[in-house]
C-alpha positions as CSV (number, residue, x, y, z in Angstrom):
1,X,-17.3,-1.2,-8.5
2,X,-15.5,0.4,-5.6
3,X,-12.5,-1.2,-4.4
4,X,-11.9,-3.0,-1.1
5,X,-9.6,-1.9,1.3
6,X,-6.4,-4.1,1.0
7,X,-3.9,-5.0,3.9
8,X,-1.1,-4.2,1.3
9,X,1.8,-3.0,3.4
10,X,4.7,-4.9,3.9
11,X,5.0,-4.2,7.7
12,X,8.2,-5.7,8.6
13,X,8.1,-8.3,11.2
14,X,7.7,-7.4,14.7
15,X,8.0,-10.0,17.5
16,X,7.9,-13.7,18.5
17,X,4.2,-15.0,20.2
18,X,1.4,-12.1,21.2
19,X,3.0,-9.7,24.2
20,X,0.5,-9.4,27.0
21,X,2.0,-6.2,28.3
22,X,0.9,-3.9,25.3
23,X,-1.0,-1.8,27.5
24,X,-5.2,-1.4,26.3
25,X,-5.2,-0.9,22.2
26,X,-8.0,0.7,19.9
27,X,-10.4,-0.9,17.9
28,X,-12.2,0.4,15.2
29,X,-15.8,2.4,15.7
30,X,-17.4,2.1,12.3
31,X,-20.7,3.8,13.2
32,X,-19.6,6.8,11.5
33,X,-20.3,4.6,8.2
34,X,-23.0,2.3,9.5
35,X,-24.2,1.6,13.2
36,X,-24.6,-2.2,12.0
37,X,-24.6,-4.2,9.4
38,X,-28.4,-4.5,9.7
39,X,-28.9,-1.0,10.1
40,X,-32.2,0.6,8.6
41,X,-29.4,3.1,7.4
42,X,-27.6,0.0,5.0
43,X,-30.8,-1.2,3.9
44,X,-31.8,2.4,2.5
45,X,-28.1,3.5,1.0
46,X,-28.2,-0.2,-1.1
47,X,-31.7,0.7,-2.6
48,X,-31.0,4.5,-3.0
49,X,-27.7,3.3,-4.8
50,X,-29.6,0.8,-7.5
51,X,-32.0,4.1,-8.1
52,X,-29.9,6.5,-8.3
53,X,-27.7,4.5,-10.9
54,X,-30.2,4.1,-12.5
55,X,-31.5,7.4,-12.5
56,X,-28.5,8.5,-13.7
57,X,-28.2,6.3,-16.8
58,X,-31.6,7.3,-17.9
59,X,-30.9,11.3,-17.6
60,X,-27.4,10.9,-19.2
61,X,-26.6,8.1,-21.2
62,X,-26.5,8.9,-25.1
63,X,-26.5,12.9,-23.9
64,X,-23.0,13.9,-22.6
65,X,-22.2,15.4,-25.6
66,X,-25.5,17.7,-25.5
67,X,-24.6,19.3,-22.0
68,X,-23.5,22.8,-21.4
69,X,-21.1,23.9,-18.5
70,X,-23.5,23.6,-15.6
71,X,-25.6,20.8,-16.9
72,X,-22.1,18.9,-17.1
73,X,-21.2,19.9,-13.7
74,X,-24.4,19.1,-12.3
75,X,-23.5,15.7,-14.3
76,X,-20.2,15.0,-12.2
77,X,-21.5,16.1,-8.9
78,X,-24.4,13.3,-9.2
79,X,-21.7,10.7,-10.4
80,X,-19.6,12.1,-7.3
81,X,-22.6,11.0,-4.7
82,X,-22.8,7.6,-6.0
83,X,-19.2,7.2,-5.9
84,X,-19.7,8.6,-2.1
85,X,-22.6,6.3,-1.2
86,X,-21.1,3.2,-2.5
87,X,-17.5,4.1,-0.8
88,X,-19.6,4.2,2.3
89,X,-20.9,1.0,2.0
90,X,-18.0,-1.1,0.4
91,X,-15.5,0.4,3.5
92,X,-17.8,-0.5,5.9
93,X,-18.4,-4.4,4.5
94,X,-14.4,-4.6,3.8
95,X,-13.2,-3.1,7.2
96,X,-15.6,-5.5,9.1
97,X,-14.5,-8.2,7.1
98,X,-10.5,-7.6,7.8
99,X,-11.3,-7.4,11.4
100,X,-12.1,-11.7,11.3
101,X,-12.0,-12.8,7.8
102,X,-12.6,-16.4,8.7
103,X,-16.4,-15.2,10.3
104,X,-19.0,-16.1,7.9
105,X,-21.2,-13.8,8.7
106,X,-19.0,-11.0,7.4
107,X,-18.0,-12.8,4.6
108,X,-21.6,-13.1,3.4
109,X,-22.2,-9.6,4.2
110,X,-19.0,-8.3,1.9
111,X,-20.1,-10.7,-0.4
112,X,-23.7,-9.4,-0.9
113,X,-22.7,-6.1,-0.8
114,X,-20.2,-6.4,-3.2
115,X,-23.0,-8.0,-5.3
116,X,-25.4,-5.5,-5.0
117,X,-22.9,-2.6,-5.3
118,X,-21.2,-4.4,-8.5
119,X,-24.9,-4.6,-9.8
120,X,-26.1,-1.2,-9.1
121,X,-22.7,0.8,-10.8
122,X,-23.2,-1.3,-13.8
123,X,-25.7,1.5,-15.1
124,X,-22.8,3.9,-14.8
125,X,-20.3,2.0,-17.1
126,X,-21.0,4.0,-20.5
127,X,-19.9,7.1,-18.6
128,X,-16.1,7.1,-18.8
129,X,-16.8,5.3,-22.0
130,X,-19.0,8.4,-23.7
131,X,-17.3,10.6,-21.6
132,X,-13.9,9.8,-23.7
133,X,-15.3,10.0,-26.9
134,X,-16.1,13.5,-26.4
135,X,-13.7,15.8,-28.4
136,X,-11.1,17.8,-26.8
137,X,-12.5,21.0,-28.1
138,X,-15.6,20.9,-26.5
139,X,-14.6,19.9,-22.9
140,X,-11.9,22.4,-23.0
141,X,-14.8,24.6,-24.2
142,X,-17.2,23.3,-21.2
143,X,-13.9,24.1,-18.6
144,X,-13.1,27.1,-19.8
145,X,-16.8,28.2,-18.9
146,X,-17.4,27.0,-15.7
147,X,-14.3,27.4,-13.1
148,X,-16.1,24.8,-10.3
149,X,-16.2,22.1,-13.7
150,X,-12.7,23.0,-14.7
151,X,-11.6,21.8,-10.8
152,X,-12.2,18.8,-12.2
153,X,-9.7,18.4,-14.9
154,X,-7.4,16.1,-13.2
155,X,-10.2,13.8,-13.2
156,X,-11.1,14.3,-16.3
157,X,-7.4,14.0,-17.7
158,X,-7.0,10.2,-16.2
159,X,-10.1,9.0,-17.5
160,X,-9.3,10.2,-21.0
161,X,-5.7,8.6,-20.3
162,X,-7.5,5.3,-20.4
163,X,-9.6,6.4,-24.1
164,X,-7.0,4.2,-26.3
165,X,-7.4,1.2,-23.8
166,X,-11.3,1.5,-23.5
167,X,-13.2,-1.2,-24.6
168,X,-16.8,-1.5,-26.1
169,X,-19.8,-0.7,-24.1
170,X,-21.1,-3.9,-23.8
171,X,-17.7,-5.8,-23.2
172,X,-17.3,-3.0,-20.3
173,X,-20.1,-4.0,-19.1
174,X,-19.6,-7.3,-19.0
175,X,-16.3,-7.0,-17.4
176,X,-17.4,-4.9,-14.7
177,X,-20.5,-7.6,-14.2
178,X,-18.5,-10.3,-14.2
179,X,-15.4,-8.6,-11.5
180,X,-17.0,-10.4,-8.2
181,X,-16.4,-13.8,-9.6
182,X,-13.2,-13.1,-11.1
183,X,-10.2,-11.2,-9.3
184,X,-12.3,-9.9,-6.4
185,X,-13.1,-14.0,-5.6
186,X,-9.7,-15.0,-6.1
187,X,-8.4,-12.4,-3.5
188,X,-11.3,-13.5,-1.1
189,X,-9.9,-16.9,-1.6
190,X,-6.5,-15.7,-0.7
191,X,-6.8,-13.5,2.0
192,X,-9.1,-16.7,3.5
193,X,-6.8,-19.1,3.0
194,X,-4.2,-16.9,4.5
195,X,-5.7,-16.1,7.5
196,X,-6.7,-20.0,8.0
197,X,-3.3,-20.9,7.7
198,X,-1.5,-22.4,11.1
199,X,2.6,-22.9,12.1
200,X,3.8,-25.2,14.7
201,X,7.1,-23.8,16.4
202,X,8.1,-25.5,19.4
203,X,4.8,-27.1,20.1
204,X,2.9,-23.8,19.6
205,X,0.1,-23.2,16.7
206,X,0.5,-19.7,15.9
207,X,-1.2,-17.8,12.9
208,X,0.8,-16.3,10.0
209,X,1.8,-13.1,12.1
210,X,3.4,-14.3,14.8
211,X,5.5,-16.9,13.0
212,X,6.4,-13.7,10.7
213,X,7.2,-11.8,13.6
214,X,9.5,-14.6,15.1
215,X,12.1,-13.7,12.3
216,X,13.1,-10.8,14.3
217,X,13.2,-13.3,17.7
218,X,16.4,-12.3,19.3
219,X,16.8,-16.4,19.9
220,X,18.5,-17.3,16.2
221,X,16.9,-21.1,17.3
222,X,13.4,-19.7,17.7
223,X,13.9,-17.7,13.9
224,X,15.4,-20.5,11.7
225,X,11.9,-22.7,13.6
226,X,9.9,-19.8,12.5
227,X,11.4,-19.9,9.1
228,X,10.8,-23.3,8.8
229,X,7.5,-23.3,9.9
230,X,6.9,-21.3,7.2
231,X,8.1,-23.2,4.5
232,X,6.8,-26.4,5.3
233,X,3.3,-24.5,5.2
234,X,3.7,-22.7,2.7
235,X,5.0,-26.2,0.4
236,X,1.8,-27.9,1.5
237,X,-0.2,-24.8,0.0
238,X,2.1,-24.1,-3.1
239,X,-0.6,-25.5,-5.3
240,X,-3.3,-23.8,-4.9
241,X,-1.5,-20.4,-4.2
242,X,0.3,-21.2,-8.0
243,X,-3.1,-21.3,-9.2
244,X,-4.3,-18.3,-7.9
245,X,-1.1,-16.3,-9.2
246,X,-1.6,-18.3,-12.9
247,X,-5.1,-17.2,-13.2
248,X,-4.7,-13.6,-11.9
249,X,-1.9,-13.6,-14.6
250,X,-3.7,-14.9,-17.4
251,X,-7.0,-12.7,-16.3
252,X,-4.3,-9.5,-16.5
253,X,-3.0,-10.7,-19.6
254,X,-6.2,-11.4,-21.5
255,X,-7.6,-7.9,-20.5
256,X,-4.7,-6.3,-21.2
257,X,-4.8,-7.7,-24.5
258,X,-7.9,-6.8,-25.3
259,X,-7.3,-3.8,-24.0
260,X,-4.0,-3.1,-26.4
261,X,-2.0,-2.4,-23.0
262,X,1.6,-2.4,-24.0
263,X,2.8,-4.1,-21.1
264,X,1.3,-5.6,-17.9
265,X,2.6,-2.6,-15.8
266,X,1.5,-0.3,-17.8
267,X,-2.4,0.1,-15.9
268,X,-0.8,0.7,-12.8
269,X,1.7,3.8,-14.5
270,X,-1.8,4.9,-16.1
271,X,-3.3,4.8,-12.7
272,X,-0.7,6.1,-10.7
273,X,-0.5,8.8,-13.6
274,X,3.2,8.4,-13.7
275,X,5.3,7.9,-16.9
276,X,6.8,4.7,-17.4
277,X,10.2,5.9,-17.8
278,X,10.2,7.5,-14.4
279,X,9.1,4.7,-12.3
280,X,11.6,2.4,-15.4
281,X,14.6,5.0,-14.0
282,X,13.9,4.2,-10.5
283,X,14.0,0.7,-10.8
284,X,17.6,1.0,-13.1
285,X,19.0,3.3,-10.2
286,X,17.8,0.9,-7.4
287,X,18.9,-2.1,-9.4
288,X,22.8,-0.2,-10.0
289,X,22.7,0.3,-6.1
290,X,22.1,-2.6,-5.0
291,X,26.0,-3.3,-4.2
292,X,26.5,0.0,-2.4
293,X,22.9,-1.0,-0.4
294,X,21.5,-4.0,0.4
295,X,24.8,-6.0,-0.3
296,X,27.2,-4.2,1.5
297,X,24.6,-3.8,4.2
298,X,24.0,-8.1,5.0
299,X,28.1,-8.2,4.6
300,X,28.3,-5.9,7.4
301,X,25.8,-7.6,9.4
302,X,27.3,-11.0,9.1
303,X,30.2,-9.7,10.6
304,X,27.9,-7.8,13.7
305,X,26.2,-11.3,14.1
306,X,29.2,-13.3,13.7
307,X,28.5,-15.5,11.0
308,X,30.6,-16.2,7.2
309,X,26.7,-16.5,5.5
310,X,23.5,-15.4,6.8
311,X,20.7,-17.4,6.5
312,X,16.7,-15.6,5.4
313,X,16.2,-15.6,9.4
314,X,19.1,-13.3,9.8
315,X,17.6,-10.4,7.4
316,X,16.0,-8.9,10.1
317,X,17.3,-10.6,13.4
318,X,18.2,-8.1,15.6
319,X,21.9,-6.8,16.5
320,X,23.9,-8.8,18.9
321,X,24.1,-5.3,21.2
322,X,20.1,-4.9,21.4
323,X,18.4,-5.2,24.3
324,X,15.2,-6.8,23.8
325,X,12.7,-4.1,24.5
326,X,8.5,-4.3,24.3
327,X,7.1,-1.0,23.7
328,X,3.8,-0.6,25.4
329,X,1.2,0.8,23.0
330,X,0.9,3.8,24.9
331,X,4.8,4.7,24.4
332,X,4.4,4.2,21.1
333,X,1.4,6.4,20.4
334,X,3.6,9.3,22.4
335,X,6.7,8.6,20.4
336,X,5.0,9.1,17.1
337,X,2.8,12.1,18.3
338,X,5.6,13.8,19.9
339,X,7.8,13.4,17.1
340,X,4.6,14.5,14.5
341,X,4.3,18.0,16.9
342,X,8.4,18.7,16.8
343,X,7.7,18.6,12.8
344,X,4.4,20.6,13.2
345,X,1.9,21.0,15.6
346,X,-0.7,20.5,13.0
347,X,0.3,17.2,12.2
348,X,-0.3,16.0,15.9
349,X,-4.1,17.4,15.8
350,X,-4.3,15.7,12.4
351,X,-3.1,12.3,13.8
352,X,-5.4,12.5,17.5
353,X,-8.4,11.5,16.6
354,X,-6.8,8.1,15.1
355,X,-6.4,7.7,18.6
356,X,-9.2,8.9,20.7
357,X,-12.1,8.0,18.3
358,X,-11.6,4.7,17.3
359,X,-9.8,5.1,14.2
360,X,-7.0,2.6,14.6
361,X,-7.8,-1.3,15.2
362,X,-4.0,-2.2,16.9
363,X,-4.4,-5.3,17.9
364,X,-3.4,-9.0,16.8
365,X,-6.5,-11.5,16.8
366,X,-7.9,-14.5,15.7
367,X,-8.8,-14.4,12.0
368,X,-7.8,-10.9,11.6
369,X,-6.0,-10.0,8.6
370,X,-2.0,-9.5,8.4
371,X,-0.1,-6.7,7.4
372,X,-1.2,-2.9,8.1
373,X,-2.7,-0.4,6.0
374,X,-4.9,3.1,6.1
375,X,-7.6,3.1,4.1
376,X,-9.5,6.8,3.3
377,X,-13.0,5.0,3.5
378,X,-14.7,8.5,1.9
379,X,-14.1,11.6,2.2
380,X,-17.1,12.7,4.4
381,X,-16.2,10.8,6.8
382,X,-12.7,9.4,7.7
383,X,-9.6,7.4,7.0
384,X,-9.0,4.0,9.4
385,X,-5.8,2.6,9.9
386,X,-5.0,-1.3,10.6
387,X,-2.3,-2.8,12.3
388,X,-1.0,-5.6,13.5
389,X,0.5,-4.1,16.7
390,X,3.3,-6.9,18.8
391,X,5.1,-3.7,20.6
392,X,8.6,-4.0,18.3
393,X,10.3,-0.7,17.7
394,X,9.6,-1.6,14.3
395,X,5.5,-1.7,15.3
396,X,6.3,2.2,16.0
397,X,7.9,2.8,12.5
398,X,4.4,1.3,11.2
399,X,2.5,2.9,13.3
400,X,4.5,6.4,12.4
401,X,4.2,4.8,8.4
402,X,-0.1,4.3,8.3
403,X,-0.8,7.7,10.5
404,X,1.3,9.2,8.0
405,X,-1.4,7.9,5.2
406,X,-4.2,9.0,7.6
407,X,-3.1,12.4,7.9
408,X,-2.2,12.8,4.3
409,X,-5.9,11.3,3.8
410,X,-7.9,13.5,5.9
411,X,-6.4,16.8,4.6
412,X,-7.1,15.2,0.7
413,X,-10.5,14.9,1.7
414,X,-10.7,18.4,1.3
415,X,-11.0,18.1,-2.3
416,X,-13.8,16.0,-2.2
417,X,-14.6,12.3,-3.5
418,X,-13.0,12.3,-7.2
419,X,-10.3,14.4,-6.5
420,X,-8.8,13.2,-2.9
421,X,-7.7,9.8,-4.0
422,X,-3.7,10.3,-4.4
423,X,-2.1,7.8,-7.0
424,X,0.1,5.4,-5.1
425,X,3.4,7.0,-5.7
426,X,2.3,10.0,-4.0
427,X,0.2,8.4,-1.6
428,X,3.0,6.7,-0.1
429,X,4.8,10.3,0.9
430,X,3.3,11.6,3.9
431,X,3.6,7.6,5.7
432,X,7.2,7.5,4.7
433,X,8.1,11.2,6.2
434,X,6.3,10.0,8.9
435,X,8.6,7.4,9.5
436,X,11.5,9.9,8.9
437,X,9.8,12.0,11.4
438,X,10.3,9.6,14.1
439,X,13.6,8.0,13.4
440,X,15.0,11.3,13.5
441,X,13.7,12.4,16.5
442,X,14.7,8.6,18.1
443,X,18.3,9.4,16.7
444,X,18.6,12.8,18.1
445,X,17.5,11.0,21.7
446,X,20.0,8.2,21.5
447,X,22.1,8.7,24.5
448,X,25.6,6.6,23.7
449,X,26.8,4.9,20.8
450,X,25.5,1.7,20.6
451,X,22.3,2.6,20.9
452,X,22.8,5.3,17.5
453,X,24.3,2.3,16.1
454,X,21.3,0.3,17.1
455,X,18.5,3.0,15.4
456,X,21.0,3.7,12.3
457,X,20.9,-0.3,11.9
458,X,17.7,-0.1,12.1
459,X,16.6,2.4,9.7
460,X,18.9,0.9,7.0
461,X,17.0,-1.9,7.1
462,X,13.3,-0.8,7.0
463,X,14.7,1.6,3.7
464,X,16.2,-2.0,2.3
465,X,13.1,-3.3,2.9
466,X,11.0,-0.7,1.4
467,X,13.6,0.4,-2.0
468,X,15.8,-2.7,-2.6
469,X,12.9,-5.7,-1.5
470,X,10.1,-3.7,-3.0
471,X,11.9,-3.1,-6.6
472,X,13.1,-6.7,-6.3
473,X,9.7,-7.3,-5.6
474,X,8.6,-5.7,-9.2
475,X,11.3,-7.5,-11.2
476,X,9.5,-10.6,-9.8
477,X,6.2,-9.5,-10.6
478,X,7.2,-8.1,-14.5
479,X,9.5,-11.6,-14.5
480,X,5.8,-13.5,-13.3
481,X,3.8,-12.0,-16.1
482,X,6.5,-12.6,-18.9
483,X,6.7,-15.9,-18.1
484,X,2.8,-16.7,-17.6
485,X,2.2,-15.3,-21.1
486,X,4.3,-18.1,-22.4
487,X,2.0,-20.7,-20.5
488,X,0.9,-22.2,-17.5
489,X,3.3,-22.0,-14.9
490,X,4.3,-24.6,-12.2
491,X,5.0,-24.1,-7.9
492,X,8.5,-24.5,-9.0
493,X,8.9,-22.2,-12.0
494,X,7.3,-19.6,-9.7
495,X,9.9,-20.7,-7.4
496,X,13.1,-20.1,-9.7
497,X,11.5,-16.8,-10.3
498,X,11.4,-15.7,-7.1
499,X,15.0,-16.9,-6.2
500,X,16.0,-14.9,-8.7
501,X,15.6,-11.5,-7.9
502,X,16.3,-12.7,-4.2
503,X,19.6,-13.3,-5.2
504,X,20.7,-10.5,-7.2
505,X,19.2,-8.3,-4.6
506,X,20.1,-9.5,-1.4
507,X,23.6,-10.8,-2.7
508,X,26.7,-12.8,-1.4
509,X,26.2,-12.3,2.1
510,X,23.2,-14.8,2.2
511,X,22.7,-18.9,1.6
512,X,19.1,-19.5,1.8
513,X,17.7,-22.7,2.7
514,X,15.6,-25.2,1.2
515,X,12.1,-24.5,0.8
516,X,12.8,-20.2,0.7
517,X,11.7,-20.8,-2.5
518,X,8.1,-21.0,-1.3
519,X,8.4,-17.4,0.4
520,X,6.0,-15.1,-2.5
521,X,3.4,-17.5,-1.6
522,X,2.1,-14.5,1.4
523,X,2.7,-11.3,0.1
524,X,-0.7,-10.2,-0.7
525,X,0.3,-7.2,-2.9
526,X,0.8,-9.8,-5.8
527,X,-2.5,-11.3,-5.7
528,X,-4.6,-7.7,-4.8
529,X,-2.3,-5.2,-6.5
530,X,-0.3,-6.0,-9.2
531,X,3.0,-4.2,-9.5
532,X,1.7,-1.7,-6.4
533,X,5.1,-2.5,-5.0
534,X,7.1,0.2,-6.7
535,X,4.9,3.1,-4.6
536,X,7.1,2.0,-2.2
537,X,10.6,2.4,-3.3
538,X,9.0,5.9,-5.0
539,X,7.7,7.2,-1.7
540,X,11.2,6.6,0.1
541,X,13.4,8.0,-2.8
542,X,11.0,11.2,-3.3
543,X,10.7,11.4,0.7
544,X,14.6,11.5,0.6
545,X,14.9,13.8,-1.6
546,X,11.8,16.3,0.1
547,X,13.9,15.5,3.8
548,X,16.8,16.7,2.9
549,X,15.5,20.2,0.9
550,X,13.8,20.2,4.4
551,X,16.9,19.7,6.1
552,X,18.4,22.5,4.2
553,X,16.3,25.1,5.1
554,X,13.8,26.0,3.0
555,X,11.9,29.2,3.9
556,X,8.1,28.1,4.3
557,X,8.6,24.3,4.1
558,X,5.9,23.2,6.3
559,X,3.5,25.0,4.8
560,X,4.6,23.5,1.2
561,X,4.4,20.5,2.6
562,X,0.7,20.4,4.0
563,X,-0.1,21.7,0.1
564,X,0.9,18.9,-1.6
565,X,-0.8,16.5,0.8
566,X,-3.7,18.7,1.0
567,X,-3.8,18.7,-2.8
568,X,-4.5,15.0,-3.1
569,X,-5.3,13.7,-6.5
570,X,-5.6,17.1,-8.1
571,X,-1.9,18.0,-9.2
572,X,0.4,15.7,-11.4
573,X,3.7,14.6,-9.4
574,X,5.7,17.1,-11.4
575,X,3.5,19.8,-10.4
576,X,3.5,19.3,-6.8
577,X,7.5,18.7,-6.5
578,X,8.2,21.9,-7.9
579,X,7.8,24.1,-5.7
580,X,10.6,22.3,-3.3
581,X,13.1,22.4,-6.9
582,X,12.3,18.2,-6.8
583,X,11.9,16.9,-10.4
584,X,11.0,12.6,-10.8
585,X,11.8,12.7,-14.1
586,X,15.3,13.6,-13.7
587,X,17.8,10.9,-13.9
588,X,19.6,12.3,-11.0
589,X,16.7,12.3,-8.7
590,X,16.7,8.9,-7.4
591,X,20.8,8.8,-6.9
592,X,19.8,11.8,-3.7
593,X,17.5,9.3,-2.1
594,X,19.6,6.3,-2.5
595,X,22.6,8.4,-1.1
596,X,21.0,9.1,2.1
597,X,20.4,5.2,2.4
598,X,24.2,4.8,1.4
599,X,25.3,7.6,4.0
600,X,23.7,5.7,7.0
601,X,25.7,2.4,5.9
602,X,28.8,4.7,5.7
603,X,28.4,5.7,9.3
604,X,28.0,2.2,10.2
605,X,31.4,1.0,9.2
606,X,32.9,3.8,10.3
607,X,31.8,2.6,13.3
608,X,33.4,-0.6,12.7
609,X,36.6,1.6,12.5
């Protein structure tokens, strides 16, 4: 079954309440998928889907290993239209959905089609299955005859990653059968629940957020409410968000078992087609630096903000010498644009149509869901980026960060269906050197001082928030799983865990209050993607690392760049890094992205000085 789009990315906070001075914002056009949801056009793609499916069992099932070249091309390119076709459809019910996840109407309609979609793709489980059991002889015998098959070896290569983890047929079966009621409904019941949820501050119901986005209030009164608004809701829900994070854990572990996966991360390294030693490097190296980071950061800003400790509201208050500022959503589409056409003048056509054809849906509203992402729908038609837009500078940086995926998803495209999806650690470049791509232009724009202190200050912390919180993030999530094999775990267990990693990581400069301890209730990447939260820290270290071989001058850099994203899913990591001198599996590798991070706090105390 085709995955949902998830609002997975940890947008930092933006502002207090819902400006009214945004200027007019985008919402999404989805007739490029479907005109509506009862749409002759829906009706037909959900019956065509069952038969086709069908079809497809029938012709191929028990014969994989009788094809030639072109009969197994012919093979892949049917199995590539039903992929397409049910994309179509499952972006179209999940984007509608995020838009007001508390209408009924569009639950149903995600619901059903997830059904139907869930029951059609169940004839096409025994593929990957008697796909893998062919010997390596005689596909390298079938590529090596047909160069338009051999394209898609990359394909090929992470399916048969997953041949010593594959169950039987009929268990596959059963398990992809049995997904709507099991994960998928436990993240519907989440990102429901979520959205329902409601914070007094001051008098004042506000949804999730805007009480987020007070933590950044430049009132310290207004943030420590907000804060506590949150906890006391999030206390009230601890329950039943425990139980959701128990049986997601137990589900993972029992497949996993059966599955012989040596350790719960190790699906997402086989799916990100990473080695577990790389990403286990990056989190030693980010772990080592957290005193030269994120602690020697928060002692720094305690001494900007005037306090001995600072409390979770202070993490991302602003600095005592910024001026409040709203950007209007047309400054901030011009700011990212402009800084996209300085870098290249293709990127800013890329990015346009986000704009201009109802690409983006900006705005906060009732029942819509938090966070941002950009999801590439399929690859016939286009990517759609949501955000929660409040008009922070830091709304920019995530607007700069999802138009970076949407770019790096159109050109994908390219390769078609199977080989466009980028794993997540490579996924996660192009919206982080988007983000670079702006700050640097901002910075070379800052007219005195204080305001390059202000920007510095300012990118420090969004790369804290996506390196150091993001790999504290994973210790959390391998420290979750560890203890949940060991048995049912309570709010409070969860709790310790939690506190934990917030500790180590954050470090001396903080006390947190009571009830902080309730504060991995809302991030949704737990409950829809577990251990997704290292793509994060990867993206920025490996975007470090590509900026600064940028910065040096290498001859036909652009063009090297629009390669790799172009290339989407069809190169390894290794492969595509080469070509700029950039190996991940070095040891030294993550130490240049962590410097740059260090660098920028160096500046700021001499600053100080």
């Amino acid at each position: 079954m085709r995955d949902l789009p998830r609002p997975v990315r940890d947008a930092t906070p933006a502002a207090g309440g819902v400006p009214r001075d945004l200027g007019p914002m985008p919402e999404w056009d989805l007739s490029d998928l479907y005109p509506a949801p009862d749409a002759p056009a829906v009706a037909q793609d959900l019956a065509w889907l069952a038969e086709a499916a069908r079809g497809f069992a029938d012709d191929y099932q028990g014969r994989l290993h009788d094809l030639d070249a072109a009969g197994m091309l012919d093979c892949i390119r049917r199995y590539e239209r039903i992929d397409i076709v049910a994309g179509r459809l499952m972006s179209f019910a999940g984007l509608r959905y995020y838009q007001d996840t508390l209408a009924a109407d569009r639950a149903k309609f995600l619901a059903d089609c997830q059904d139907r979609v869930t029951d059609a793709t169940t004839h096409l489980v025994f593929f990957a299955l008697e796909f893998n059991r062919l010997h390596d002889a005689h596909l390298d015998a079938l590529l090596a005859a047909d160069a338009d098959l051999a394209r898609y070896r990359p394909v090929f290569d992470r399916m048969r990653a997953m041949r010593p983890h594959q169950l039987s047929d009929e268990l596959e079966r059963f398990l992809h059968e049995t997904s709507t009621v099991g994960a998928a409904a436990w993240n519907r019941l989440f990102d429901e629940t979520m959205a329902g949820l409601t914070f007094t501050v001051a008098g004042e119901a506000m949804n999730l957020e805007a009480t987020l986005n007070l933590l950044t209030d430049t009132d310290r009164n207004r943030r420590e409410a907000g804060a506590r608004a949150l906890a006391d809701v999030f206390a009230a829900n601890t329950r039943l968000f425990a139980r959701i994070h128990n049986t997601l854990a137990k589900e993972k572990e029992i497949v996993d078992r059966w599955r012989r996966m040596p350790t719960p991360q190790h699906a997402r390294h086989l799916a990100n087609h990473v080695e577990p030693e790389v990403v286990q490097a990056l989190r030693d190296a980010v772990v080592a630096a957290y005193p030269r980071l994120s602690h020697r950061y928060y002692r720094l800003k305690a001494k900007w903000l005037g306090l001995d400790r600072l409390q979770i509201w202070d993490r991302n208050a602003p600095l005592p010498t910024e001026a409040p500022r709203t950007v209007p959503w047309a400054e901030a589409r011009a700011i990212v644009t402009e800084a996209y056409r300085a870098f290249d003048p293709r990127m800013a056509e890329l990015a346009e149509p986000f704009f201009t054809q109802g690409w983006i849906d900006a705005a906060v509203k009732p029942g819509k869901a938090p966070g941002a992402f950009a999801h590439p729908t399929v690859s016939e038609v286009h990517p759609s980026v949501m955000l929660n837009y409040l008009g922070k500078p830091r709304d920019v940086m995530t607007l700069a960060h999802e138009l970076g995926h949407g770019v790096h998803q159109r050109l994908a495209a390219r390769q078609g269906e199977l080989l466009s999806a980028t794993p997540l650690t490579l996924a996660e470049t192009a919206s982080v050197f988007g983000e670079m791509l702006t700050f640097r232009a901002l910075l070379d724009r800052a007219a005195t001082p204080a305001e390059r202190k202000t920007l510095l200050a300012g990118k420090v912390e969004d790369m804290i928030n996506t390196v150091v919180r993001q790999i504290a993030f994973y210790d959390f999530e391998c420290k979750l799983h560890a203890a949940r094999a060991q048995g049912e775990l309570t709010p409070d267990d969860i709790g310790a865990l939690w506190m934990s990693v917030q500790a180590e990581s954050l470090g001396d400069a903080f006390e947190f209050m009571p009830g902080y301890e309730t504060f991995w209730c809302y991030i949704p990447h737990f409950v829809h993607s577990p251990f997704y939260v290292y793509a994060y820290a990867f993206g920025d270290g490996l975007v470090n690392a590509l900026y600064a071989v940028y910065d040096s001058g290498l001859p036909g850099f652009r063009d090297l760049y629009f390669e790799m994203l172009a290339a989407g899913g069809s190169r390894h990591h290794r492969a595509l890094l080469a070509p700029f001198g950039l190996d991940a599996a070095d040891p030294g590798f993550w130490d240049k992205g962590l410097s740059m991070i260090a660098g920028f706090i160096d500046e700021l105390e001499a600053m100080e000085g």
